[in-house]
PDB file with SEQRES, HELIX, SHEET and CRYST1 records, atoms N, CA, C and O in Angstrom:
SEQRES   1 A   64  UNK UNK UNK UNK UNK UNK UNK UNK UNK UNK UNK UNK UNK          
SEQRES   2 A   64  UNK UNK UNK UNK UNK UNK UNK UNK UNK UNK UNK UNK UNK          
SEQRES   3 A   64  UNK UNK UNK UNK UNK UNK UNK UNK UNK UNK UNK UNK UNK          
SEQRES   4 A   64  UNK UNK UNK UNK UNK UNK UNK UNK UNK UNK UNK UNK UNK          
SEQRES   5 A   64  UNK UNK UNK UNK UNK UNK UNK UNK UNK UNK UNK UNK              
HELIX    1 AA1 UNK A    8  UNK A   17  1                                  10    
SHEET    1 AA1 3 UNK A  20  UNK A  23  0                                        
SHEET    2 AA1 3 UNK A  39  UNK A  43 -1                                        
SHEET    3 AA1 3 UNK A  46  UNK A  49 -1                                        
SHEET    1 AA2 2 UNK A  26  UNK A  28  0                                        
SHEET    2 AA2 2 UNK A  34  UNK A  36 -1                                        
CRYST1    1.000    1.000    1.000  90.00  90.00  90.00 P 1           1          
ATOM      1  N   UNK A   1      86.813 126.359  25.305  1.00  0.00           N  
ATOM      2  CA  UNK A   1      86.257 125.068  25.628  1.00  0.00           C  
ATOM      3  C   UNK A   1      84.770 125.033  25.326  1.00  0.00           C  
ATOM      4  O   UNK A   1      83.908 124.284  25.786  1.00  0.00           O  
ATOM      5  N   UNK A   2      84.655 126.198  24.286  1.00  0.00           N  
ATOM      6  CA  UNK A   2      82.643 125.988  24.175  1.00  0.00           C  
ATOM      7  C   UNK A   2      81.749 126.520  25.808  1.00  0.00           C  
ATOM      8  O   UNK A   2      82.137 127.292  26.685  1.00  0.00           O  
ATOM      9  N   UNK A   3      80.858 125.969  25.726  1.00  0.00           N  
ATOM     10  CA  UNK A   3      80.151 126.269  26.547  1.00  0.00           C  
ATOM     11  C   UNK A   3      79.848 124.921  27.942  1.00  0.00           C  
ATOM     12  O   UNK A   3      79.223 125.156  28.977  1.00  0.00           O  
ATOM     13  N   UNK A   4      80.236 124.089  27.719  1.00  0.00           N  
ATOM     14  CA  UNK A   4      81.144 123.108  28.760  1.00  0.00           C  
ATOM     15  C   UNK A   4      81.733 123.611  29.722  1.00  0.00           C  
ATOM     16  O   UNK A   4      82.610 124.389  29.346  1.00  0.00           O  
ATOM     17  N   UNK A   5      81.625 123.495  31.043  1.00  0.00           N  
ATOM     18  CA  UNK A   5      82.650 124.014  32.082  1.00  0.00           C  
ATOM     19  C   UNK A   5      83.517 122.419  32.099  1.00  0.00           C  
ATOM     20  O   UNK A   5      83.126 121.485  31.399  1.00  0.00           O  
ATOM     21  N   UNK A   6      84.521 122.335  32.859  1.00  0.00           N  
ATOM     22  CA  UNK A   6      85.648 121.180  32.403  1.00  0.00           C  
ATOM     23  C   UNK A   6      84.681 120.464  34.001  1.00  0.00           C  
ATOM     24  O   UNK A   6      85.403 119.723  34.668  1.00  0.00           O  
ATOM     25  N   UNK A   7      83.583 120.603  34.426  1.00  0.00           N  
ATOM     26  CA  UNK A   7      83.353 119.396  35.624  1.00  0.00           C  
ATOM     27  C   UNK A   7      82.501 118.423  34.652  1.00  0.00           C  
ATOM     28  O   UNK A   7      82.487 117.195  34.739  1.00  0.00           O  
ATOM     29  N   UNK A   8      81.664 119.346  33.539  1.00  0.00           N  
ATOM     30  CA  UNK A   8      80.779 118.742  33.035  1.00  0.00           C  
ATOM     31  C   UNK A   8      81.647 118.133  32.039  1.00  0.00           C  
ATOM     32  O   UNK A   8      81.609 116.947  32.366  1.00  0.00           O  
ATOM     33  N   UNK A   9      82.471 118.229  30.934  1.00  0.00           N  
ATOM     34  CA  UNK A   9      83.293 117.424  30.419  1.00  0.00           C  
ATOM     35  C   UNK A   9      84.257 116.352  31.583  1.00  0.00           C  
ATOM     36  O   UNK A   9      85.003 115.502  31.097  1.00  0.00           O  
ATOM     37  N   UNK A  10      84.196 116.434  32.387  1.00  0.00           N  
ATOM     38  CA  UNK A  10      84.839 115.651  33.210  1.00  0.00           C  
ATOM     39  C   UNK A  10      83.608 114.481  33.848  1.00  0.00           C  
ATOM     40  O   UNK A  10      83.732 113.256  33.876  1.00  0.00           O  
ATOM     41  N   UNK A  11      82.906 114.966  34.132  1.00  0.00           N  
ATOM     42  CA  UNK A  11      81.477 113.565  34.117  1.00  0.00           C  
ATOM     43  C   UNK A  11      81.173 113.128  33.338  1.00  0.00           C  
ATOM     44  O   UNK A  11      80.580 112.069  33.543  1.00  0.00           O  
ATOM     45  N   UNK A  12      81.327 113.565  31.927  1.00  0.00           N  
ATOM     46  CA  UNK A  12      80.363 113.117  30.893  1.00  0.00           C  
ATOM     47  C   UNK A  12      81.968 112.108  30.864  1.00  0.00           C  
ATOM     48  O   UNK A  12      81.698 110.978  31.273  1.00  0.00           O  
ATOM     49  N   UNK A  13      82.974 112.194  30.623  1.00  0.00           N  
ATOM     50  CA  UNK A  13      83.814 111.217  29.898  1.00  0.00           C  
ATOM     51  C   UNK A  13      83.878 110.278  30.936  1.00  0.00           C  
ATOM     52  O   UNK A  13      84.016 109.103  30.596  1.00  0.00           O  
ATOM     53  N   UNK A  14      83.785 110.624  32.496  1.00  0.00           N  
ATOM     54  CA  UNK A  14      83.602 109.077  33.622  1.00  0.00           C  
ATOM     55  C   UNK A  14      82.281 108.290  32.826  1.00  0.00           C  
ATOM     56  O   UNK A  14      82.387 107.169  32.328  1.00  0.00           O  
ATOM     57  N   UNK A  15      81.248 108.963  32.815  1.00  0.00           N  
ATOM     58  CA  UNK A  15      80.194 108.467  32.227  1.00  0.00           C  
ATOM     59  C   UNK A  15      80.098 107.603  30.690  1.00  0.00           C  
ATOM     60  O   UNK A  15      79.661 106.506  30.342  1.00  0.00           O  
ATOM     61  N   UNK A  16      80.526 108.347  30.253  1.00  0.00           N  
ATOM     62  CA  UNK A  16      81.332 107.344  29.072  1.00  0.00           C  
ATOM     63  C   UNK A  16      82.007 105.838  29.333  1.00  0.00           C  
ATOM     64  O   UNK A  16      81.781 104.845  28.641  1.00  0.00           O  
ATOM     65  N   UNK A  17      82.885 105.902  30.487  1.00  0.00           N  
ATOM     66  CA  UNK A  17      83.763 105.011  31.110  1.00  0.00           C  
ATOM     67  C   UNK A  17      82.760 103.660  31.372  1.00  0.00           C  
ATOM     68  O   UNK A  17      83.004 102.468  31.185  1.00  0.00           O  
ATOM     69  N   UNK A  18      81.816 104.176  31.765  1.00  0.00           N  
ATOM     70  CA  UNK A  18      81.123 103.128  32.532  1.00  0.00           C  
ATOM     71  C   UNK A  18      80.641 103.526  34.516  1.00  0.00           C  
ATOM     72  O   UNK A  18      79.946 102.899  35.316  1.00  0.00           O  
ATOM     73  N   UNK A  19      81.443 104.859  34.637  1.00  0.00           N  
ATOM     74  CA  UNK A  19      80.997 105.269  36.109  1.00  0.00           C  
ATOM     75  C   UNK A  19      79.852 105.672  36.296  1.00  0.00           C  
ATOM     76  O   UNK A  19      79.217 106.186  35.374  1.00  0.00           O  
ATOM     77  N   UNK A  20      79.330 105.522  37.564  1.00  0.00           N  
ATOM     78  CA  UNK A  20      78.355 105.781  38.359  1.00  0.00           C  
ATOM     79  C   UNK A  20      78.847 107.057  39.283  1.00  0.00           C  
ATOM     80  O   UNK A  20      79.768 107.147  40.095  1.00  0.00           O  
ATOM     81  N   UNK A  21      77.836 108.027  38.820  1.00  0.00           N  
ATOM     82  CA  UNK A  21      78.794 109.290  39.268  1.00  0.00           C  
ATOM     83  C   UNK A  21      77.815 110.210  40.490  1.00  0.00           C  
ATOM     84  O   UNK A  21      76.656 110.539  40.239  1.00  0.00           O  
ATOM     85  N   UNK A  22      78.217 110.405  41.265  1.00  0.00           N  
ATOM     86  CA  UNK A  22      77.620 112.276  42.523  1.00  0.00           C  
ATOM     87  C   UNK A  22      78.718 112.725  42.290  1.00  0.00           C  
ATOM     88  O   UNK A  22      79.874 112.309  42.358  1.00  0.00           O  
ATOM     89  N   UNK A  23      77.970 114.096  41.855  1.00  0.00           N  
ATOM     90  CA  UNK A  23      78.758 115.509  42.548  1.00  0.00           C  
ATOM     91  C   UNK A  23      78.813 115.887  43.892  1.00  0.00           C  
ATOM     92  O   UNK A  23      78.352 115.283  44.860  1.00  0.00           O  
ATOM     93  N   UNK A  24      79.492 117.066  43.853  1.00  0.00           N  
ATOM     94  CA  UNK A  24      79.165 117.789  45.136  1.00  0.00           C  
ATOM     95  C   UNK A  24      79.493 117.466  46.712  1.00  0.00           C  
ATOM     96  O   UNK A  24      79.263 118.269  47.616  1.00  0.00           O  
ATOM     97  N   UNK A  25      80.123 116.037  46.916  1.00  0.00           N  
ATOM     98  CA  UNK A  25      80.162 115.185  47.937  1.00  0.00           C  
ATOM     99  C   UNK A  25      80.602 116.076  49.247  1.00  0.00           C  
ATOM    100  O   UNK A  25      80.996 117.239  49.164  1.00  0.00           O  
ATOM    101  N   UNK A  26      80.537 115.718  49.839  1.00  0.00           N  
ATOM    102  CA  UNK A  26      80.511 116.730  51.461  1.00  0.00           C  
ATOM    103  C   UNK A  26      80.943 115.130  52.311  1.00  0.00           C  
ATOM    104  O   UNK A  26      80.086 114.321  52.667  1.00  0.00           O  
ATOM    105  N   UNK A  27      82.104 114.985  52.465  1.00  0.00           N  
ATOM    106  CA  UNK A  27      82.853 113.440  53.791  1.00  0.00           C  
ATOM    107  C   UNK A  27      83.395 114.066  54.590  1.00  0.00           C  
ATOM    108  O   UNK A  27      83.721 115.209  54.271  1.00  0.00           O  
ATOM    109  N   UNK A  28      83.678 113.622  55.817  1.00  0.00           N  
ATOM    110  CA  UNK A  28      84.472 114.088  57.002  1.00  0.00           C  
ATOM    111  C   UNK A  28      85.897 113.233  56.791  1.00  0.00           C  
ATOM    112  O   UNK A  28      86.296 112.081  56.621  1.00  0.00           O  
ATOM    113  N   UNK A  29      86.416 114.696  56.930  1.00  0.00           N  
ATOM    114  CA  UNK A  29      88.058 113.737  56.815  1.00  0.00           C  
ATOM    115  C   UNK A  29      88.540 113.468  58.290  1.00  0.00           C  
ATOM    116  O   UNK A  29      87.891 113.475  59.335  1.00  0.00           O  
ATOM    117  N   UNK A  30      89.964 113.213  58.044  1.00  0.00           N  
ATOM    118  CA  UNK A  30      90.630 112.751  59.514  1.00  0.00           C  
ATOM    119  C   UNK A  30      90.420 113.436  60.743  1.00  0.00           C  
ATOM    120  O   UNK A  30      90.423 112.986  61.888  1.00  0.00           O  
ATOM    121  N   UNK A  31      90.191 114.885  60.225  1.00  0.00           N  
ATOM    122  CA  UNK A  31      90.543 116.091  61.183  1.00  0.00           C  
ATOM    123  C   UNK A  31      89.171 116.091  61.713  1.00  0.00           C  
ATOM    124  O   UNK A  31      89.214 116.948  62.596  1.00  0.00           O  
ATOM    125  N   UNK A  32      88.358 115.766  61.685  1.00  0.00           N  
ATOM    126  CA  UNK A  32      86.692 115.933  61.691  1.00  0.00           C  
ATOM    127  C   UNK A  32      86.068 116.782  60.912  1.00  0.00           C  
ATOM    128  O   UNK A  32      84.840 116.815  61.001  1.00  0.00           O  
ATOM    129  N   UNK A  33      86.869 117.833  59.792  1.00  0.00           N  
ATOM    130  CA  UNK A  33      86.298 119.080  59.694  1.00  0.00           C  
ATOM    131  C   UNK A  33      85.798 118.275  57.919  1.00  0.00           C  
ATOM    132  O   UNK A  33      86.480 117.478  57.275  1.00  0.00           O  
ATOM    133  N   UNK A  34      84.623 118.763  57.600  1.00  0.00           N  
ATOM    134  CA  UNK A  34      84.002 118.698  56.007  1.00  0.00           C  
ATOM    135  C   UNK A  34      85.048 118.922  55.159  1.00  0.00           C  
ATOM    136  O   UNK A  34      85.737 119.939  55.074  1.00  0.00           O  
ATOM    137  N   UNK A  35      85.148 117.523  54.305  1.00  0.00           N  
ATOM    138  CA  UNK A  35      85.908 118.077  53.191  1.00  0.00           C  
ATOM    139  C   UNK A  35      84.918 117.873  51.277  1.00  0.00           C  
ATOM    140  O   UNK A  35      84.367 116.836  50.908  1.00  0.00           O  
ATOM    141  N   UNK A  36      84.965 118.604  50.821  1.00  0.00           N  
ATOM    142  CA  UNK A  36      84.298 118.675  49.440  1.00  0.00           C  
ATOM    143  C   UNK A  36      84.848 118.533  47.871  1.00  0.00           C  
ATOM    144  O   UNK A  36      85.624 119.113  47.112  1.00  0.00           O  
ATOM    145  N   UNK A  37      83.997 117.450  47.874  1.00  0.00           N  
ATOM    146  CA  UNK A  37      84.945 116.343  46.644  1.00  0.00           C  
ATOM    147  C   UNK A  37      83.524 117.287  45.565  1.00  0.00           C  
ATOM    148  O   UNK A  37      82.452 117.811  45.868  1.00  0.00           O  
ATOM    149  N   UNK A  38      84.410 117.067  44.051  1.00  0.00           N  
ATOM    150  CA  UNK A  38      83.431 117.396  43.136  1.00  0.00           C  
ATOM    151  C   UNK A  38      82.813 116.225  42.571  1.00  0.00           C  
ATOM    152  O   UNK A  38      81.696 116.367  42.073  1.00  0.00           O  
ATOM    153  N   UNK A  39      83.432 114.934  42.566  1.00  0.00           N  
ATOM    154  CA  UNK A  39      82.765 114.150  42.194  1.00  0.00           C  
ATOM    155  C   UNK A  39      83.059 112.616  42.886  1.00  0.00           C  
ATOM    156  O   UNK A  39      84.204 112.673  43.335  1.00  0.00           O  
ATOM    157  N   UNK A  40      82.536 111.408  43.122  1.00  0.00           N  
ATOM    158  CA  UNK A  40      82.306 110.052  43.283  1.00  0.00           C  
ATOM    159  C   UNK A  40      81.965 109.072  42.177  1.00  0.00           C  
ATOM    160  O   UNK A  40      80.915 109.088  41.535  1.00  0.00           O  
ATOM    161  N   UNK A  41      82.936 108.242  42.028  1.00  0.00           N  
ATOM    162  CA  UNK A  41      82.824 107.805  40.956  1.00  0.00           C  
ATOM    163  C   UNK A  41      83.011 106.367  41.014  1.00  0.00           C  
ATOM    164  O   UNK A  41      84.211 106.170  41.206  1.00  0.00           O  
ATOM    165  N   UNK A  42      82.625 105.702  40.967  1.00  0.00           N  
ATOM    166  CA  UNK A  42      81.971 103.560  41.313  1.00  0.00           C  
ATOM    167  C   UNK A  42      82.021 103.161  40.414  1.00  0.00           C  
ATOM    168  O   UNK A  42      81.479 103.792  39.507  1.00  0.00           O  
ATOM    169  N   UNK A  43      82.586 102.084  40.147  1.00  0.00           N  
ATOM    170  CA  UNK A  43      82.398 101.238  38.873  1.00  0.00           C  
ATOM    171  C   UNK A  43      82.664  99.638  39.641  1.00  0.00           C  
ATOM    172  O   UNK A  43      83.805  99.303  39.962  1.00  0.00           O  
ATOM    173  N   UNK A  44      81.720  98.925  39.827  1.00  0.00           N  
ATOM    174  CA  UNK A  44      82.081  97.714  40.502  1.00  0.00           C  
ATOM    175  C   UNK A  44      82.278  98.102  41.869  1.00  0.00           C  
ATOM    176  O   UNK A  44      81.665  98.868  42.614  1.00  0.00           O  
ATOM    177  N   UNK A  45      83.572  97.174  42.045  1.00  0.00           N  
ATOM    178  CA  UNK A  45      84.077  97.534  43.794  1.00  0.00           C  
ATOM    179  C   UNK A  45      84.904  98.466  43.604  1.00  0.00           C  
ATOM    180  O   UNK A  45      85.408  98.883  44.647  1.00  0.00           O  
ATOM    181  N   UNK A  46      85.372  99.153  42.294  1.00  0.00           N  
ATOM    182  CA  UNK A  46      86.443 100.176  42.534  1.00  0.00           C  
ATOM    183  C   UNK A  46      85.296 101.547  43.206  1.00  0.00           C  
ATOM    184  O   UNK A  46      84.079 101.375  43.281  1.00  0.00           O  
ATOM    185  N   UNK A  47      85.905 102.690  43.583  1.00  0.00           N  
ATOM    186  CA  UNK A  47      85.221 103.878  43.946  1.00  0.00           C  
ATOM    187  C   UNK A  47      86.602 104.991  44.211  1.00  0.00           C  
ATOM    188  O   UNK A  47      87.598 104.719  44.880  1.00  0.00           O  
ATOM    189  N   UNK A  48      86.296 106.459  43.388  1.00  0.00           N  
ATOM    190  CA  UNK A  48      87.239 106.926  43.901  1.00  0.00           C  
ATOM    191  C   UNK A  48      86.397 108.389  44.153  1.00  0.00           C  
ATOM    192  O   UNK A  48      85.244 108.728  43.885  1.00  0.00           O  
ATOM    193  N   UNK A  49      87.751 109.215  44.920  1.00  0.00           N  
ATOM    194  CA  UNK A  49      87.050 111.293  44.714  1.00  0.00           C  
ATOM    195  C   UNK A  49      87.676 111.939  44.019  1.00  0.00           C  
ATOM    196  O   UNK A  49      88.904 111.883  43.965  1.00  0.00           O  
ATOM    197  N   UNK A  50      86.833 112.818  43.224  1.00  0.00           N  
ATOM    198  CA  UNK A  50      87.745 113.499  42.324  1.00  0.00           C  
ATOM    199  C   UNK A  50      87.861 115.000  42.599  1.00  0.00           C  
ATOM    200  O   UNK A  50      86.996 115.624  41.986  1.00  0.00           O  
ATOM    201  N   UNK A  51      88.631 115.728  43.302  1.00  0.00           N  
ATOM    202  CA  UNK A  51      89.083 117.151  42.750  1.00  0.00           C  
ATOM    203  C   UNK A  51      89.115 117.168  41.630  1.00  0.00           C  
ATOM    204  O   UNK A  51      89.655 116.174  41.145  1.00  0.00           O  
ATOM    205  N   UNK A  52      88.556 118.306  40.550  1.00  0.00           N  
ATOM    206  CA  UNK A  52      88.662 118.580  39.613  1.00  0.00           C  
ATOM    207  C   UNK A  52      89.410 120.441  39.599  1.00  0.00           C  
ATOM    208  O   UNK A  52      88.818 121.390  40.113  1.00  0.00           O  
ATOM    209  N   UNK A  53      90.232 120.505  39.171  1.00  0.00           N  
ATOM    210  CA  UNK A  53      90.960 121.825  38.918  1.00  0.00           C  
ATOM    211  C   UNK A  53      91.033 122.422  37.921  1.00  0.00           C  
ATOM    212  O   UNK A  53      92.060 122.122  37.313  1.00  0.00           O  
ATOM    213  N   UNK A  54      90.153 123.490  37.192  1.00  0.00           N  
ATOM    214  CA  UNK A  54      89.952 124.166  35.975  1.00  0.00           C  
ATOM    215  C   UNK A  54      91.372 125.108  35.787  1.00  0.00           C  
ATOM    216  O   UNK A  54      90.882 126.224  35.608  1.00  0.00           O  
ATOM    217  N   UNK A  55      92.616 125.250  35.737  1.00  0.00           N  
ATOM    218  CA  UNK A  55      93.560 125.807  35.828  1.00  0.00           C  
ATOM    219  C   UNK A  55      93.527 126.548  34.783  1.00  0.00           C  
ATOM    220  O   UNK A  55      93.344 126.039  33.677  1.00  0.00           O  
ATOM    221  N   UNK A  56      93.658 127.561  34.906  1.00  0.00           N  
ATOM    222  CA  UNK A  56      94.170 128.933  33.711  1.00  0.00           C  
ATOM    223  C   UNK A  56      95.411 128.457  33.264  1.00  0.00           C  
ATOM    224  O   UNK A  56      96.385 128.640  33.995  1.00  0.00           O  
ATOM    225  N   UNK A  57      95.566 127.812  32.070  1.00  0.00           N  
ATOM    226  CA  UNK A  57      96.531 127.408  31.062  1.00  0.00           C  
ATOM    227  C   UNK A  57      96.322 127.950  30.203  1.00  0.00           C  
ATOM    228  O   UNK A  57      95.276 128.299  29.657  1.00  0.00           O  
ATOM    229  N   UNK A  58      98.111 128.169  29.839  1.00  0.00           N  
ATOM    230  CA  UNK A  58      98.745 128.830  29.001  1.00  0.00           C  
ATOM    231  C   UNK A  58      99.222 128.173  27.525  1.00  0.00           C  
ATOM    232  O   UNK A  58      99.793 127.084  27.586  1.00  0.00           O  
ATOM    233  N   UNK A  59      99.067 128.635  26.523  1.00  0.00           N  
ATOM    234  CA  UNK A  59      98.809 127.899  24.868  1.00  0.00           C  
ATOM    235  C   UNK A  59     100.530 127.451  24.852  1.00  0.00           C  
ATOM    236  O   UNK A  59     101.242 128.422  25.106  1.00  0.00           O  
ATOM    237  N   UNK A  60     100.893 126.835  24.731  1.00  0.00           N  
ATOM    238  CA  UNK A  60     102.387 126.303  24.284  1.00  0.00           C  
ATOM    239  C   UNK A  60     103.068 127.087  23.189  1.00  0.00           C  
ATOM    240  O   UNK A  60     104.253 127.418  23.218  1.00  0.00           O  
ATOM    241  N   UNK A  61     102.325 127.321  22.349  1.00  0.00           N  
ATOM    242  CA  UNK A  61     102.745 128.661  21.404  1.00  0.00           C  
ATOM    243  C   UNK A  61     103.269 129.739  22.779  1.00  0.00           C  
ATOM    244  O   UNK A  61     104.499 129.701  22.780  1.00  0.00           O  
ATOM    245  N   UNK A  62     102.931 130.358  23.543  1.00  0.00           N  
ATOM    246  CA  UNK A  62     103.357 131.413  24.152  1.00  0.00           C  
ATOM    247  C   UNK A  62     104.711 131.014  24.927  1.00  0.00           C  
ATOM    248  O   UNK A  62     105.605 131.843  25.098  1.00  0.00           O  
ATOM    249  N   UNK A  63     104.781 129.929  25.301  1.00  0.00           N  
ATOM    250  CA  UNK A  63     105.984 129.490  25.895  1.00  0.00           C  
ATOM    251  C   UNK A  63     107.306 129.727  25.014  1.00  0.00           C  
ATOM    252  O   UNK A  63     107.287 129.775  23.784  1.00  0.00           O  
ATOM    253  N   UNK A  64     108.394 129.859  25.762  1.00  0.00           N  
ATOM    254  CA  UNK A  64     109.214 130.198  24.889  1.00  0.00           C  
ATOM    255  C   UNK A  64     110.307 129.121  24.742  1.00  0.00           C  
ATOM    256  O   UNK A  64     111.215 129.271  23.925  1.00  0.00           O  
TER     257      UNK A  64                                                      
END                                                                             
């Protein structure tokens, strides 16, 4: 993937979109306890959180 980690390809293409983006977000969920979003993302009245998951994937060639 180059020298890109997939959060920074993952902001830059919201950003592309038209979002208004924070990292890092720190909200209290139901339970009271901190929960940590990697990103916030606004466009108008929409707003969402994004987990982002860098998963160790496997090439489709190897699949059998």
């Amino acid at each position: 993937m180059g020298d890109s980690s997939f959060l920074d390809l993952t902001t830059k293409y919201f950003r592309q979109k038209g979002y208004e983006i924070e990292r890092d977000v720190i909200l209290e969920g139901f339970s009271g306890l901190p929960r940590k979003f990697d990103l916030f993302i606004r466009k108008g009245s929409e707003q969402r959180l994004v987990w982002i998951k860098d998963w160790k994937r496997t090439p489709s060639s190897v699949i059998p």
